[in-house]
PyMOL CGO cylinders between C-alpha atoms (Angstrom):
from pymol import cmd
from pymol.cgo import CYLINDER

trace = [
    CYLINDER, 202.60, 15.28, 56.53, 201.45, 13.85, 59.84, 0.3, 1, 1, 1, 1, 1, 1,
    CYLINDER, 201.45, 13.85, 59.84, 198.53, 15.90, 61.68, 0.3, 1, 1, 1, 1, 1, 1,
    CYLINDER, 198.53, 15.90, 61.68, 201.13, 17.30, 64.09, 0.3, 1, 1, 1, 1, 1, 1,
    CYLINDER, 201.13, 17.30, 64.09, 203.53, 18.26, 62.31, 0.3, 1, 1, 1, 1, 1, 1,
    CYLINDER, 203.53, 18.26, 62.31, 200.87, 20.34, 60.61, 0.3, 1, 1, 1, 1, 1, 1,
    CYLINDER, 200.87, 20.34, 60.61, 199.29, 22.15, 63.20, 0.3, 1, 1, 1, 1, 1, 1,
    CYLINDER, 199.29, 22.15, 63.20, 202.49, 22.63, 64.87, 0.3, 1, 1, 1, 1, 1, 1,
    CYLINDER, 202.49, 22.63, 64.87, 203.44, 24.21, 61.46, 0.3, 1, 1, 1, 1, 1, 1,
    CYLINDER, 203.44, 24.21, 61.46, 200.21, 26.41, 61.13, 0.3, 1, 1, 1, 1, 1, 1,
    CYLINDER, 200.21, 26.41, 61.13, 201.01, 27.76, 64.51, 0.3, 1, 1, 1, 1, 1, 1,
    CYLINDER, 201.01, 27.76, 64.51, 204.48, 28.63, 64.09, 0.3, 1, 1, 1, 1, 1, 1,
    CYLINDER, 204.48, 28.63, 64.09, 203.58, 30.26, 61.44, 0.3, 1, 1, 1, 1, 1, 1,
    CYLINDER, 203.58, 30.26, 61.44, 200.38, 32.53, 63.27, 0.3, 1, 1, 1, 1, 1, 1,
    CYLINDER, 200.38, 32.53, 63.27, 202.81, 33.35, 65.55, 0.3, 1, 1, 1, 1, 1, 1,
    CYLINDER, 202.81, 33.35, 65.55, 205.60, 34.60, 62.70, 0.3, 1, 1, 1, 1, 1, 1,
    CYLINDER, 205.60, 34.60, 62.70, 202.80, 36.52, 61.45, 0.3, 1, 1, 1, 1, 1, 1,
    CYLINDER, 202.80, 36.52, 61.45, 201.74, 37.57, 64.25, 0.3, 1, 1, 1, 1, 1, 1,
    CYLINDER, 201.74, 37.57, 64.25, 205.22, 38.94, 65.08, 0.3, 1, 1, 1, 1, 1, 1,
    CYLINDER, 205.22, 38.94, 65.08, 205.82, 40.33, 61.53, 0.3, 1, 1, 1, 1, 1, 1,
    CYLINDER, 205.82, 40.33, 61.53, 203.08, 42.41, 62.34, 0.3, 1, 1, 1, 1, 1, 1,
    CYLINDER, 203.08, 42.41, 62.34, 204.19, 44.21, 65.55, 0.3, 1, 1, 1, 1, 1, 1,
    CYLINDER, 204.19, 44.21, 65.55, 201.55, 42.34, 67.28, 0.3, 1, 1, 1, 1, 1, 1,
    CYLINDER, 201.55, 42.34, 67.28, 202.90, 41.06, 70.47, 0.3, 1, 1, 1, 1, 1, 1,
    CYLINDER, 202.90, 41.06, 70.47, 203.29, 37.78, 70.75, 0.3, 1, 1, 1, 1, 1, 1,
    CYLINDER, 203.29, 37.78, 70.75, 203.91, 38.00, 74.84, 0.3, 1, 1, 1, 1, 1, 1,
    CYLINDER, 203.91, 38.00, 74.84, 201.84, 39.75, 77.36, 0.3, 1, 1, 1, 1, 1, 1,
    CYLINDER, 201.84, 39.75, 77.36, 204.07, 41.86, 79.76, 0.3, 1, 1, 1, 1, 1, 1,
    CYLINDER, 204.07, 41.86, 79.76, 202.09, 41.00, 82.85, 0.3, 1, 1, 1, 1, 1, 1,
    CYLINDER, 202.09, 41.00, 82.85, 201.73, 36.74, 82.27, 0.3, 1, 1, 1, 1, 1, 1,
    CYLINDER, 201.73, 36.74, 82.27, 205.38, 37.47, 82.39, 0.3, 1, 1, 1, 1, 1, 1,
    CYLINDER, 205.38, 37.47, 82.39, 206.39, 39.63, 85.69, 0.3, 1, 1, 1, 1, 1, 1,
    CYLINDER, 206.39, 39.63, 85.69, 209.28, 38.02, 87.72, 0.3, 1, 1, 1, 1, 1, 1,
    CYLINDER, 209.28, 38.02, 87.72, 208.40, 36.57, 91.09, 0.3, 1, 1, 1, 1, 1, 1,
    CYLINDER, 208.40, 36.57, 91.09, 208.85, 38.53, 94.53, 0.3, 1, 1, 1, 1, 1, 1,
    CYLINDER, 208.85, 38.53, 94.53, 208.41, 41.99, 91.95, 0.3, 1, 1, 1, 1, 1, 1,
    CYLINDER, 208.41, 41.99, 91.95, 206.78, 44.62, 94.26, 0.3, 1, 1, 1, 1, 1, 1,
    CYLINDER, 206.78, 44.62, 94.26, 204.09, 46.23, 92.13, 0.3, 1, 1, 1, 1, 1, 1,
    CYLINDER, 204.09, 46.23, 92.13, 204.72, 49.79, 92.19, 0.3, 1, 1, 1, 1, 1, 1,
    CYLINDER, 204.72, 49.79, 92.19, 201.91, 51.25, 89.69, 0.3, 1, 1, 1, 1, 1, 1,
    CYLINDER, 201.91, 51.25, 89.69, 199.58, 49.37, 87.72, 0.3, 1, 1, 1, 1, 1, 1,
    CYLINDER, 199.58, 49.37, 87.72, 196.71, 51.53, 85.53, 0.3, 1, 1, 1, 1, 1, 1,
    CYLINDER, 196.71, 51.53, 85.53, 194.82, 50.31, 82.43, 0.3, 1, 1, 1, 1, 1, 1,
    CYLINDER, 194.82, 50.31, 82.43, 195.73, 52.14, 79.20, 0.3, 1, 1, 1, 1, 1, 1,
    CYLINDER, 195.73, 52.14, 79.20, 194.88, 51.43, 75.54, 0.3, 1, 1, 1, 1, 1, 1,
    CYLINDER, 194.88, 51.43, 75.54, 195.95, 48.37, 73.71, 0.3, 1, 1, 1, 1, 1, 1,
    CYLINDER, 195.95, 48.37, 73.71, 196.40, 46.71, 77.78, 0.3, 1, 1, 1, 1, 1, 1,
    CYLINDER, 196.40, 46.71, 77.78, 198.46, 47.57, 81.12, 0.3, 1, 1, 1, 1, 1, 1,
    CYLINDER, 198.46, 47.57, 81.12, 201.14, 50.03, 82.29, 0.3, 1, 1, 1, 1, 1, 1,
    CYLINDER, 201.14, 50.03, 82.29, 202.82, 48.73, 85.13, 0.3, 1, 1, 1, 1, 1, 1,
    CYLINDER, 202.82, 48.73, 85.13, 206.29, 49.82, 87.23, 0.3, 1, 1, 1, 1, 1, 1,
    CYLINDER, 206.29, 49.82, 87.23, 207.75, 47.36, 89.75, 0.3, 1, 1, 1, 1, 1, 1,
    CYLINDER, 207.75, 47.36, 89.75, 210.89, 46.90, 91.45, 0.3, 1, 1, 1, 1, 1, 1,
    CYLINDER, 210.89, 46.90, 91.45, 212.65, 43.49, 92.36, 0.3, 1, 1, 1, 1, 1, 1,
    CYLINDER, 212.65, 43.49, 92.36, 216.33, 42.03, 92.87, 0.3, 1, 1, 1, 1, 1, 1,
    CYLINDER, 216.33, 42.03, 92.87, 216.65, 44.10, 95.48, 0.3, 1, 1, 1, 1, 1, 1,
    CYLINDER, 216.65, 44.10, 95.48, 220.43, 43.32, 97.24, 0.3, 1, 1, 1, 1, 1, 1,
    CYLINDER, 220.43, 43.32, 97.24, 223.02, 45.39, 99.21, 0.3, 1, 1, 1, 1, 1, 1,
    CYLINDER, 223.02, 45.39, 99.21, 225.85, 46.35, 96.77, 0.3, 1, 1, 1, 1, 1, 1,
    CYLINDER, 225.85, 46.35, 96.77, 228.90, 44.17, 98.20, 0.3, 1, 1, 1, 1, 1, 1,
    CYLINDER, 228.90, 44.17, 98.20, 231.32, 47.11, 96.62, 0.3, 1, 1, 1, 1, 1, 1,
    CYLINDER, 231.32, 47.11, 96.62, 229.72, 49.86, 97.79, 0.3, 1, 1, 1, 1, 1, 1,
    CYLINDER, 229.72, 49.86, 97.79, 228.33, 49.43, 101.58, 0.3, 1, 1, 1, 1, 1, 1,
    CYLINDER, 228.33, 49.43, 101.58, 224.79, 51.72, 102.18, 0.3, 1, 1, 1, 1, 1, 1,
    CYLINDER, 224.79, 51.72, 102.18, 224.00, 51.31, 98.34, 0.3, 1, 1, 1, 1, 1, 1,
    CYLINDER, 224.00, 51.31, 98.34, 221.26, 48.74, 97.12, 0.3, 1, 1, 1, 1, 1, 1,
    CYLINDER, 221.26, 48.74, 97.12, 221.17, 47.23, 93.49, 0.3, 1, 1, 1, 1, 1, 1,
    CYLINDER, 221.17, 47.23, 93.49, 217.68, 46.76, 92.14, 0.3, 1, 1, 1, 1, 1, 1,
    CYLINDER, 217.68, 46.76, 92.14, 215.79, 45.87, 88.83, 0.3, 1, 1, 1, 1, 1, 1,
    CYLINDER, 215.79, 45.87, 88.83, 213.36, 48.34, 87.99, 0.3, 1, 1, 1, 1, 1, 1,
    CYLINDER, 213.36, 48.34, 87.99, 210.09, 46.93, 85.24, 0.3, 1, 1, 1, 1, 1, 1,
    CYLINDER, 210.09, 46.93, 85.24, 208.64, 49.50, 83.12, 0.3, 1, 1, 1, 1, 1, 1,
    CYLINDER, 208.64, 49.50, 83.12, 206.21, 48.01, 81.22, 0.3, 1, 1, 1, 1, 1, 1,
    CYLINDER, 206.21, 48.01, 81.22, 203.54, 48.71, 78.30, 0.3, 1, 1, 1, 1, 1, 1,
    CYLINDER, 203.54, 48.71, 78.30, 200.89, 46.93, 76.79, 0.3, 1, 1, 1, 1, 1, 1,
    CYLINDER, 200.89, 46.93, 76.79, 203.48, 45.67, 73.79, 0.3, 1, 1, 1, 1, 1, 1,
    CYLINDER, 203.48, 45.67, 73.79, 206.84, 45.81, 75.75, 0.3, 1, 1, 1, 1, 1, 1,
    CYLINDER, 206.84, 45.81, 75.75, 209.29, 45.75, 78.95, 0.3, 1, 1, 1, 1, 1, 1,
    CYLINDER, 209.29, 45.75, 78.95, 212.11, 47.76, 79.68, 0.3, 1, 1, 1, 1, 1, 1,
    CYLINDER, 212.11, 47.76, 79.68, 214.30, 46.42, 82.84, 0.3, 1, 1, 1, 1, 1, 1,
    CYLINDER, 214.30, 46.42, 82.84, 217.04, 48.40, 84.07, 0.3, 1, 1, 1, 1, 1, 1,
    CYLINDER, 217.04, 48.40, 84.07, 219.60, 48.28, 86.70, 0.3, 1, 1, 1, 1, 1, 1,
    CYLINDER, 219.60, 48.28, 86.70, 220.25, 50.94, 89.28, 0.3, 1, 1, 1, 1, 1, 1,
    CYLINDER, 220.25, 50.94, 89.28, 221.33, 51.91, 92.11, 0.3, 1, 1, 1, 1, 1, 1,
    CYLINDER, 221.33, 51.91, 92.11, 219.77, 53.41, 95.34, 0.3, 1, 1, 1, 1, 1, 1,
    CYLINDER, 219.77, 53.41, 95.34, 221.08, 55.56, 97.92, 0.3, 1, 1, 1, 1, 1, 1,
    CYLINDER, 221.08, 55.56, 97.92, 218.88, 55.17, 101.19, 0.3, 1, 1, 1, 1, 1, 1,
    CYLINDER, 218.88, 55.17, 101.19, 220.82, 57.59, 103.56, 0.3, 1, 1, 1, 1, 1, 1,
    CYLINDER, 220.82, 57.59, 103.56, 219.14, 60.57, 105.38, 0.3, 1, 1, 1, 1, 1, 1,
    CYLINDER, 219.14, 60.57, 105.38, 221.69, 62.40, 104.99, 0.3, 1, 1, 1, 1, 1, 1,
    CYLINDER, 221.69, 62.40, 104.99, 221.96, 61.36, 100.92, 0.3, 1, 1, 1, 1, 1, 1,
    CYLINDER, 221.96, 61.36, 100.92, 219.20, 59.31, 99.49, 0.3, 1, 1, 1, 1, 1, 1,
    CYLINDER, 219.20, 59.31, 99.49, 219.16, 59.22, 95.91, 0.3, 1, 1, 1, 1, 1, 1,
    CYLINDER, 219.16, 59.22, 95.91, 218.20, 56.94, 92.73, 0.3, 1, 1, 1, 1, 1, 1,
    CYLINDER, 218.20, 56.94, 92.73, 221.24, 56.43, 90.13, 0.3, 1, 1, 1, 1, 1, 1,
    CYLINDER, 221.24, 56.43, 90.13, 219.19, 55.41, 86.60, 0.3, 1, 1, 1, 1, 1, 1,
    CYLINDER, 219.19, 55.41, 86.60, 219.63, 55.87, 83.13, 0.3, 1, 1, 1, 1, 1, 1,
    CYLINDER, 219.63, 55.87, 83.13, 218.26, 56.40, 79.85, 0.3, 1, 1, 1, 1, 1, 1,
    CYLINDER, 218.26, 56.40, 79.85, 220.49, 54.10, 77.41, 0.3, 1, 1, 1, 1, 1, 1,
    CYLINDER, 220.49, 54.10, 77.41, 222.61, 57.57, 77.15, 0.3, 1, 1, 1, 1, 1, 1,
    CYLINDER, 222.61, 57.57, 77.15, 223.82, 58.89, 80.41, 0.3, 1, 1, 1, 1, 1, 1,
    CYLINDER, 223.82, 58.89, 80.41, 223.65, 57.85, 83.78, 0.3, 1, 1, 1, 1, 1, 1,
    CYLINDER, 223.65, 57.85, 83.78, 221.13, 59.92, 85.88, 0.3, 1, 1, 1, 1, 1, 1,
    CYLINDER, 221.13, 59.92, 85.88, 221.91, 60.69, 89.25, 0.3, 1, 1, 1, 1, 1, 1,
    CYLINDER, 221.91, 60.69, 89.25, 218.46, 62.19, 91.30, 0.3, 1, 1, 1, 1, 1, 1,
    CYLINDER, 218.46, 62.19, 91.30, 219.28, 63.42, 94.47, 0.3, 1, 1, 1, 1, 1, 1,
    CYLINDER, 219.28, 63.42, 94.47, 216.34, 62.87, 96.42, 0.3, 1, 1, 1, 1, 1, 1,
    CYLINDER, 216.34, 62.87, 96.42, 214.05, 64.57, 99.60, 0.3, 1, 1, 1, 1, 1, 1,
    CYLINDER, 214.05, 64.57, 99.60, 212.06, 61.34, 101.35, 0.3, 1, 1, 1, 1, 1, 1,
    CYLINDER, 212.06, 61.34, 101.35, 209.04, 63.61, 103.11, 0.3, 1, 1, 1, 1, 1, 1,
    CYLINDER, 209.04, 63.61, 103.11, 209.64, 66.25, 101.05, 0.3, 1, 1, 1, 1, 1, 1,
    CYLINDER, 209.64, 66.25, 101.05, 206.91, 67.82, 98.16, 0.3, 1, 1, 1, 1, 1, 1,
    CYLINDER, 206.91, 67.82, 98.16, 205.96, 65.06, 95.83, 0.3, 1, 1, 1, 1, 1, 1,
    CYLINDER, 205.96, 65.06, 95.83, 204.98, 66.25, 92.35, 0.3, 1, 1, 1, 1, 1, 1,
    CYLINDER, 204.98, 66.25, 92.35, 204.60, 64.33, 88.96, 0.3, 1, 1, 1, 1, 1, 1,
    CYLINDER, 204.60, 64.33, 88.96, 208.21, 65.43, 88.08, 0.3, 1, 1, 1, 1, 1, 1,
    CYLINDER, 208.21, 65.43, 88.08, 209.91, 62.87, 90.92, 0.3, 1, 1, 1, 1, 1, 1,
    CYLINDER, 209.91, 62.87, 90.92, 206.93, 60.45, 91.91, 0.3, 1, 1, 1, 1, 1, 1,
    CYLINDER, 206.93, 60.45, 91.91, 208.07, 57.84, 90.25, 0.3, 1, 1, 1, 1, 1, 1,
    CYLINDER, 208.07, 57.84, 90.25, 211.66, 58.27, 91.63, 0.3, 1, 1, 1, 1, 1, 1,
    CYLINDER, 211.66, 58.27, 91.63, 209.84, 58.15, 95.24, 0.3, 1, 1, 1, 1, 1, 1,
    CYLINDER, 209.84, 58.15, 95.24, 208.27, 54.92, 94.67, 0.3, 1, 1, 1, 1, 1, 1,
    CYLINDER, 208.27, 54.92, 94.67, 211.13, 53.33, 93.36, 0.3, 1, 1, 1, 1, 1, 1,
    CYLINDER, 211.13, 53.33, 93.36, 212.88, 54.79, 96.52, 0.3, 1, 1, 1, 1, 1, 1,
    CYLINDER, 212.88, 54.79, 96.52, 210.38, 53.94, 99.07, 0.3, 1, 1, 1, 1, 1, 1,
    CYLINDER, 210.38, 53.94, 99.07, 209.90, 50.41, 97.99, 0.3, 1, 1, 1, 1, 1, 1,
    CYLINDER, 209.90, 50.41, 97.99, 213.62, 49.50, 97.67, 0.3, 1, 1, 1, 1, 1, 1,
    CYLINDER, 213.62, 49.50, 97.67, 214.88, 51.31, 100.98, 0.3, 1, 1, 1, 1, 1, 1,
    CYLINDER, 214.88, 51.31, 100.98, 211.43, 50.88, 103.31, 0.3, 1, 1, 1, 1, 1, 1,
    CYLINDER, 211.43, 50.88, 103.31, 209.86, 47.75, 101.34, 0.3, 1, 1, 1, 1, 1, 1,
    CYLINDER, 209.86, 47.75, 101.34, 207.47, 47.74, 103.50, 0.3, 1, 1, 1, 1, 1, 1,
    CYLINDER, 207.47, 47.74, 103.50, 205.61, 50.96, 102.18, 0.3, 1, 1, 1, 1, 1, 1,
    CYLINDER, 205.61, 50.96, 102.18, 206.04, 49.79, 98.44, 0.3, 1, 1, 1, 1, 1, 1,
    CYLINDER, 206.04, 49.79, 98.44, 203.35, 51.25, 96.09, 0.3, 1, 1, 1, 1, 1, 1,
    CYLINDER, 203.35, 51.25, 96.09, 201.75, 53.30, 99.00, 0.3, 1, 1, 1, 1, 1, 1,
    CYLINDER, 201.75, 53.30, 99.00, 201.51, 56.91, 97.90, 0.3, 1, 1, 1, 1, 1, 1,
    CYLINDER, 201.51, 56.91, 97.90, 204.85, 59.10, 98.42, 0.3, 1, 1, 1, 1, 1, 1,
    CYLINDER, 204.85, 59.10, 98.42, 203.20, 62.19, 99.33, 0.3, 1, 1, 1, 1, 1, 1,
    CYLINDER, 203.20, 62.19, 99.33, 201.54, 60.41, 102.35, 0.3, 1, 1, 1, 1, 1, 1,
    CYLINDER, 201.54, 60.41, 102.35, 204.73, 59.21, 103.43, 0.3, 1, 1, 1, 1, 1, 1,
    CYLINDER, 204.73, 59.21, 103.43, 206.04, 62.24, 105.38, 0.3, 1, 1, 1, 1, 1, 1,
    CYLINDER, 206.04, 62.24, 105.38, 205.43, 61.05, 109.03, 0.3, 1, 1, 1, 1, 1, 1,
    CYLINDER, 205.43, 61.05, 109.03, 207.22, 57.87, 108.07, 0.3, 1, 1, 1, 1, 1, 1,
    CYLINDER, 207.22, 57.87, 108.07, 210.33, 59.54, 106.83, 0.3, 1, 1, 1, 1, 1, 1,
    CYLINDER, 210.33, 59.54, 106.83, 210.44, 62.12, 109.62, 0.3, 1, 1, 1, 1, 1, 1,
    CYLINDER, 210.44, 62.12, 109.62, 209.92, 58.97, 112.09, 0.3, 1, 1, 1, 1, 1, 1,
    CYLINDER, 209.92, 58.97, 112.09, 212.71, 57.06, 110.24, 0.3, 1, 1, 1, 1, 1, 1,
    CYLINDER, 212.71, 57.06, 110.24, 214.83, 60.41, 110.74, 0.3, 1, 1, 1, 1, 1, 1,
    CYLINDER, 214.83, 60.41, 110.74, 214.50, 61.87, 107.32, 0.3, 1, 1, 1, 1, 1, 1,
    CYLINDER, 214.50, 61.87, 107.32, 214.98, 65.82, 107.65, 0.3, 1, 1, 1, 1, 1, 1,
    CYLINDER, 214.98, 65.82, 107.65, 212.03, 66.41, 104.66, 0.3, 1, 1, 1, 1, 1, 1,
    CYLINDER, 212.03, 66.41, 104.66, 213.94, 69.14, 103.93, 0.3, 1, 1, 1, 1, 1, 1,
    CYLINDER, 213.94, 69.14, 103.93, 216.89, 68.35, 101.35, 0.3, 1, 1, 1, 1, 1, 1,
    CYLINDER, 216.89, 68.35, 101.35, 217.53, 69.91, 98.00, 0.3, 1, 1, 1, 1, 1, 1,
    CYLINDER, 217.53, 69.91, 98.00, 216.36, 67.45, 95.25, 0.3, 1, 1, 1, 1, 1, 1,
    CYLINDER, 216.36, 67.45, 95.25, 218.67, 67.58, 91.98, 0.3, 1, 1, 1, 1, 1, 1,
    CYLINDER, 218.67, 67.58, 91.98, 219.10, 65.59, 88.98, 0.3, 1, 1, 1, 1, 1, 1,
    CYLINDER, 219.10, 65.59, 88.98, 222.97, 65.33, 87.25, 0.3, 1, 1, 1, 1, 1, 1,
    CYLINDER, 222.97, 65.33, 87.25, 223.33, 63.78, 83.99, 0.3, 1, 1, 1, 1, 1, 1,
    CYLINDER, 223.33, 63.78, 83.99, 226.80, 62.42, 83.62, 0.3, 1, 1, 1, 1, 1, 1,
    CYLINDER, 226.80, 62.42, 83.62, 228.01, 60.75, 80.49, 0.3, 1, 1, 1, 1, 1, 1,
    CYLINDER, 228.01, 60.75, 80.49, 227.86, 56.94, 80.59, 0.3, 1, 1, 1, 1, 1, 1,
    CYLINDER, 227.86, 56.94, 80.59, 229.86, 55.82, 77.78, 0.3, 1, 1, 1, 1, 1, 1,
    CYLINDER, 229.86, 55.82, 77.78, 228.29, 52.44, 76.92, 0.3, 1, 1, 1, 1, 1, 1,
    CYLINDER, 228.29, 52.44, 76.92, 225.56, 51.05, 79.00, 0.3, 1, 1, 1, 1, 1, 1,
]
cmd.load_cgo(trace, "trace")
């Protein structure tokens, strides 16, 4: 067997192992799509969290929506979903879900930020006011009252069945 067969052998089969194993074979982060606004990025065991948001484009079916990608990932693995942000003041909200049901979060820009909806205000920020992506939400309360957020809207979450996703 030529020489490169064989170590082109040997390493597919590393990598087999390798992925037998649960070991990952990818690392999340090598792998992050261009223009991604990096949300939150904080060394855990076995590597990186990271959230990010990218693909951000007006929804040509529904005028004042935005479609967006939003990148969860682990140390081992990525989830990507697609959802769909409100940026209104007089409705801004985050439509996500969990492979289940669609979850509709009706959100307060300026309001109280606690670890229940951060990450729903980051995503929010940086797809409506890119310019303010990964900056703190709960600093963010001038800004929203200056972009004529009232600061004071009733945030809710509705879970509505999806069928399939």
């Amino acid at each position: 067997m030529p020489r490169c067969a064989l170590a082109l052998s040997s390493m597919v089969l590393v990598v087999a192992a390798a992925h037998g194993q649960g070991l990952p074979v990818l690392i999340p982060s090598q792998n992050r799509p261009p223009g991604m606004a990096l949300l939150v990025e904080r060394v855990v065991p076995g590597g990186v969290q990271a959230l990010g948001v990218y693909a951000v484009t007006a929804d040509p079916a529904r005028p004042g929506l935005l479609r967006i990608k939003v990148w969860e990932e682990l140390p081992n693995d990525v989830k990507v979903r697609s959802e769909t942000i409100g940026c209104s003041a007089t409705a801004p909200m985050r439509v996500t879900n969990d492979g289940r049901q669609l979850i509709l979060r009706q959100l307060n820009p300026g309001g109280v930020i606690t670890s229940v909806n951060r990450k729903d205000h980051l995503v929010w920020w940086a797809s409506c006011h890119p310019q303010h992506a990964g900056q703190d939400p709960a600093g963010l309360r001038a800004v929203a009252l200056q972009l004529g957020y009232s600061g004071n809207l009733q945030e809710r979450e509705q879970y509505l069945p999806a069928g399939s996703l």
